[in-house]
N, C-alpha and C positions, 0 to 999 in steps of 0.2 A: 492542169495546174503544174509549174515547172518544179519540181523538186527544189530541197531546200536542204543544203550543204555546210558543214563548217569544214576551214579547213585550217587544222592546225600546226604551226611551227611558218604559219603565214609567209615570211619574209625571205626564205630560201627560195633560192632560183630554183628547182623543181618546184615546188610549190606554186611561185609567182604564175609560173605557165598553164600551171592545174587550173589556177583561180581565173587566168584570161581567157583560158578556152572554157572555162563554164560560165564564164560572165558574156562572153561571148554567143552563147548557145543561150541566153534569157535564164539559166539558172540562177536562184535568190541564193546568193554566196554570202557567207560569213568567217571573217577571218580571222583569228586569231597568233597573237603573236605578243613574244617578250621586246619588242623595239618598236618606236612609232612606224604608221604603216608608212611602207613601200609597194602596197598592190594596185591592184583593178577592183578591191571588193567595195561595194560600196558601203556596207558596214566592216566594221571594226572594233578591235577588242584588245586594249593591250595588256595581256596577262600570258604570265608562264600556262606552260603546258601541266605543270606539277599544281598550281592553282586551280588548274580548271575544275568545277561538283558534276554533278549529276543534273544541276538543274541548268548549269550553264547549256548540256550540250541536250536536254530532254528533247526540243522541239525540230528536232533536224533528220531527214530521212537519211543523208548518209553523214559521217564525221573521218574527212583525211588526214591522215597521221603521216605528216611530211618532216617529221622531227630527223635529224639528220646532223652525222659531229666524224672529224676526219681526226683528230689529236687525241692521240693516247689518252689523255687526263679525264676528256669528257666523254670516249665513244659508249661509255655505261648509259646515257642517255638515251640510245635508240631500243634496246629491249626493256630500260624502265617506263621510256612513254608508252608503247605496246600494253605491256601489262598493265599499267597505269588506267592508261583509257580502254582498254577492254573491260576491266572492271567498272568503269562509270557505265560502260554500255550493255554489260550483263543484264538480260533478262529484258531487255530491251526490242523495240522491231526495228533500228537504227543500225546501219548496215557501218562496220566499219573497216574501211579501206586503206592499207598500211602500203606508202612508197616502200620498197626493198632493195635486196641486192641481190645481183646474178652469181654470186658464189655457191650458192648452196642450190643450185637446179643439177640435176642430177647427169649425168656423163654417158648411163648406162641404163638399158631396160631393167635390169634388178634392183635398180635404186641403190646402190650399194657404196658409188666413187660420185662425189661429188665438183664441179668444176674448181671449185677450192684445192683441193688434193692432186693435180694436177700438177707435174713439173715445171710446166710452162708458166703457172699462176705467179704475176709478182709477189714478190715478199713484202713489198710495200704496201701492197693493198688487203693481204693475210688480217691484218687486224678489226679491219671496220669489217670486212667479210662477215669473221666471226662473230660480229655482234650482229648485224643482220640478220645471220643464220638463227641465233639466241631469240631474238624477236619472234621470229618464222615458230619458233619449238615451245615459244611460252604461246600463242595462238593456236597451235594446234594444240595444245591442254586444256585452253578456255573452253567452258560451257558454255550454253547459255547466251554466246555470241557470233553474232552474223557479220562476221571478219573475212575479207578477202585481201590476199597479199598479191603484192604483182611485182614481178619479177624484171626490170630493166634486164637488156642486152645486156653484153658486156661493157662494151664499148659506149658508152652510157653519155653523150655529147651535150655540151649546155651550151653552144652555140651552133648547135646543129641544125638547119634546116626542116620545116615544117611542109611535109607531102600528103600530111593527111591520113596517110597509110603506112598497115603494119600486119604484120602478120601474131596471128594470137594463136601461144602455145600452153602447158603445163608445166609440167615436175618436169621435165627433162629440159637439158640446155640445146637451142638448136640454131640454124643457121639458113641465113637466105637464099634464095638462089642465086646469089654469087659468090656463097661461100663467105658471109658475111655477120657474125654478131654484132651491129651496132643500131642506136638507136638516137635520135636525138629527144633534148627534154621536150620539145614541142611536140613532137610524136607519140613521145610518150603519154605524154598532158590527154594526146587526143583516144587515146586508151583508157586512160582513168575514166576520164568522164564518159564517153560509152560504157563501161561496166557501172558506172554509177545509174546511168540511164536507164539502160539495156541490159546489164548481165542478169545472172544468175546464180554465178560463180560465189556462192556461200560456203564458206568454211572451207574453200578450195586459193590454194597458190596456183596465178596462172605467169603467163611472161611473156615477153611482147620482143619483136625485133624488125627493124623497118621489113617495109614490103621492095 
């Protein structure tokens, strides 16, 4: 039986990709989203992410949390959806799997300097980082739920080309064999859904960088 997914904040291009490479692979997608659809899922659901109950997301083995904001005024929106739907899925067997950000993978075996803190890190991108990071820190608090975060490259492409391959890491930030952080969202796409399929990686942030 193919697994049965929602994936919400629908309509954002990470997302779109998530939903074509599981709709793609025979998985029963459902999507949800605040704007009429622009996916591949064959059902749909147009409702905020702050709408969403507990009975909305009850019948789905995993729930992706693609919720995602670049402007100061709304980037509070990435660690309230986190907590948000962590909470509908507490206590649940509903795996829930949160798109992130590669600022907060760690630099150093002590865990201690995070890619954020780096001098070379734009300043420009310091703010949505932070809330990423926030999302990542209210999940590792969470009980009671079977949340996996995943860590994009750096270099995080949404018109990047689609190889299929990727290399899967942890907590630490790392690099390809050409000395490379980048990844595209289709690559990415093709990471989620293997760990939706295939992982294991409960209660664990992992991170992915092409192959």
């Amino acid at each position: 039986m193919s697994k049965k997914i929602a994936v919400v904040a629908a309509n954002g291009r990470a997302a779109q990709k998530i939903i074509s490479e599981a709709v793609e692979r025979g998985l029963d997608v459902t999507a949800f989203g605040r704007h009429e659809n622009n996916t591949q899922a064959a059902s749909y659901v147009q409702k905020d992410v702050f709408d969403l109950t507990k009975t909305d997301l009850q019948d789905f083995d995993a729930v992706v949390d693609a919720v995602g904001a670049w402007e100061l005024t709304n980037l509070y929106v990435i660690p309230k959806a986190a907590a948000y739907l962590a909470d509908l899925l507490k206590g649940t067997d509903t795996r829930l799997l949160v798109v992130g950000g590669a600022g907060s993978l760690y630099v150093n075996p002590e865990h201690t300097s995070t890619l954020e803190l780096q001098p070379d890190f734009p300043d420009a991108y310091k703010p949505v980082s932070a809330t990423h990071g926030s999302a990542l820190a209210i999940l590792r608090a969470a009980k009671d739920v079977n949340w996996t975060y995943v860590s994009p490259a750096a270099d995080f492409q949404a018109d990047g080309q689609k190889t299929g391959k990727y290399l899967l890491g942890g907590e630490e930030f790392m690099l390809n064999d050409r000395q490379q952080s980048v990844i595209s969202y289709a690559d990415y796409a093709v990471a989620m859904v293997d760990e939706i399929e295939n992982g294991n990686h409960v209660q664990q942030r992992i991170s992915v960088v092409e192959a």
